[in-house]
N, C-alpha and C positions, 0 to 999 in steps of 0.2 A: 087553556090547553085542550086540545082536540083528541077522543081517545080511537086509539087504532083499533079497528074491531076483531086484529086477529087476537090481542092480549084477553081477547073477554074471555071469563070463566075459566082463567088461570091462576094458579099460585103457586108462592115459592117459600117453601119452609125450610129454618134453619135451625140446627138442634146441636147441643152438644153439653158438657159442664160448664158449671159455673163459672168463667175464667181461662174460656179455650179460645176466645175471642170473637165467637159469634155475633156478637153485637156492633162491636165493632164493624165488621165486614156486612152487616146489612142495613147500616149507614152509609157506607162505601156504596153501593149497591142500589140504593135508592136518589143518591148522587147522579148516578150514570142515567139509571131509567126512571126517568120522572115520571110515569105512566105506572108506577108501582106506588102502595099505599100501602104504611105500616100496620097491622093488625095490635092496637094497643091492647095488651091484655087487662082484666083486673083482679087486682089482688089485698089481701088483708095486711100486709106488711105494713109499717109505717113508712110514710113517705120520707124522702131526704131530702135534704136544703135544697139540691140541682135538678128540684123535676117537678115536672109539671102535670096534675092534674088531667087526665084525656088524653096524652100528650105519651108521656110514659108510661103509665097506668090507671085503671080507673080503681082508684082505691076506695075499698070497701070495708065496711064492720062485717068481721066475723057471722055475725047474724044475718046479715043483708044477702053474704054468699051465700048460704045456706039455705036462704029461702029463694035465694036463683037456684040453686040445683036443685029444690024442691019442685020449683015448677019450671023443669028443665030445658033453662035458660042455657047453658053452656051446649058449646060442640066439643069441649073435655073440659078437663078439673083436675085438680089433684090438690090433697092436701099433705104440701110435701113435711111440713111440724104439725105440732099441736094448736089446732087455729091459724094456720098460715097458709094461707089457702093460693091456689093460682089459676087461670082458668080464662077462657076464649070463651066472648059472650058472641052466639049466634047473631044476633042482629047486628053486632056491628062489620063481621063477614058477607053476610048478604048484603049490607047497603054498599058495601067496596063492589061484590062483584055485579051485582044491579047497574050501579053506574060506568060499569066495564072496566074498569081497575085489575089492576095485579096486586092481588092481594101478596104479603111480604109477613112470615112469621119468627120471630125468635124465638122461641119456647121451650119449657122442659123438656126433657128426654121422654118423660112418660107422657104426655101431654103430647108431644109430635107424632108418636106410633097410632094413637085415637084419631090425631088431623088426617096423617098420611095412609089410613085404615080408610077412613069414611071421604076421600076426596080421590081415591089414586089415580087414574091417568091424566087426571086433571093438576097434578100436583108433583114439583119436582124436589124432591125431600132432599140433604146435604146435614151430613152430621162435620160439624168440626172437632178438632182431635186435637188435643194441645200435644206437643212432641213428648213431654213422660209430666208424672205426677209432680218430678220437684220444681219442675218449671209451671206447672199449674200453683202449685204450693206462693212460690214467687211472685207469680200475676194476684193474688188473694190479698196476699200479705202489701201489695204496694198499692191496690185500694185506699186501704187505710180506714176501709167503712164495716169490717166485723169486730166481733170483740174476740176473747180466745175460744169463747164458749163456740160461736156460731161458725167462727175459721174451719174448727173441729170438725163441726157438722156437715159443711160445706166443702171438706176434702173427702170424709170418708162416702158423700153423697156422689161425691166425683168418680172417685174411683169406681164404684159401682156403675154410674153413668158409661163409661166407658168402656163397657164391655158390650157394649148396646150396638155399637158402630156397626156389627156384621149385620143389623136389621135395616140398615137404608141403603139405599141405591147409590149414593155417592159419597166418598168419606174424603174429606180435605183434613190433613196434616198443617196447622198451624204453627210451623215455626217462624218463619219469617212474613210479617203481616201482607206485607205489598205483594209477596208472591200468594201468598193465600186469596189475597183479594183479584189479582188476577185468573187464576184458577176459578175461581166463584163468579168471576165474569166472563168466562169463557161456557161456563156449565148455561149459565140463565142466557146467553146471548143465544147459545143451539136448541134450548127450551121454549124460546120465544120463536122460533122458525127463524133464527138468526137474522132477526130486524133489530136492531139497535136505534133507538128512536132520539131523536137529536134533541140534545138539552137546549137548544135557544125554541124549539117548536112551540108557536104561540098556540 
């Protein structure tokens, strides 16, 4: 694949709660523009059955992070529990955009304002918004990957998260996905100087 050299030293960051659907949509997203490259984060969590190593996350021991932030490896961090760490390792951002990549982020809320802080006109920020709490509540609960403990955690985490939305420059409303993901392709198609690069391009 051949990289456009207007994409270089761009990014596109996507933030929102746990469950607003942002992941989703920058799947969608990377679909359309193959010239974008996901930013795996890593993190102390325990991995799940459906993921993959590099891939989803570079999962770490607790100790491991912390001797990254020590010798500060991250461009953020946050530890959002006790030993649950999350965080964008520098080197694997520079070798995306080194290679002229569109770099592509999912990330915390707190962890997007540090990205969209230390990159801005290079970077087009987009908070997603699930349409209210009980429909956030819904999307958790049909996971089926918390326990009641971490559900808990994970709403009143949300909530709070969502008050954050008047800090980005673009807020997409998540109720209906397909329309959300058009909206999120119409944003990144005028961000990229409205070149939409054709998925068969060898």
């Amino acid at each position: 694949m051949k990289i456009n050299p207007n994409f270089q030293h761009k990014l596109v960051l996507f933030c929102g709660p746990s469950g607003s659907g942002k992941t989703t949509i920058v799947h969608y997203l990377m679909q359309q523009f193959p010239q974008m490259k996901f930013s795996v984060s890593a993190t102390t969590r325990d991995k799940r059955v459906n993921e993959t190593e590099g891939v989803d996350y570079f999962f770490l021991s607790p100790e491991t992070f912390k001797e990254k932030i020590k010798n500060e490896e991250f461009l953020e961090w946050e530890e959002v529990y006790t030993d649950r760490f999350y965080g964008t390792l520098k080197s694997e951002v520079d070798k995306m955009l080194n290679e002229g990549y569109v770099a592509i982020f999912d990330v915390d809320v707190e962890g997007g304002l540090h990205i969209r802080k230390h990159f801005g006109q290079q970077l087009l920020d987009v908070f997603v918004m699930p349409p209210s709490v009980d429909a956030l509540h819904k999307r958790l609960v049909a996971r089926a990957t918390e326990t009641e403990e971490s559900l808990f955690k994970r709403l009143d985490k949300a909530e709070k998260e969502m008050n954050y939305a008047f800090r980005f420059n673009n807020v997409i409303v998540n109720t209906v996905l397909e329309d959300a993901q058009t909206e999120a392709m119409k944003l990144v198609s005028t961000f990229l100087e409205d070149v939409i690069p054709d998925p068969l391009e060898d």
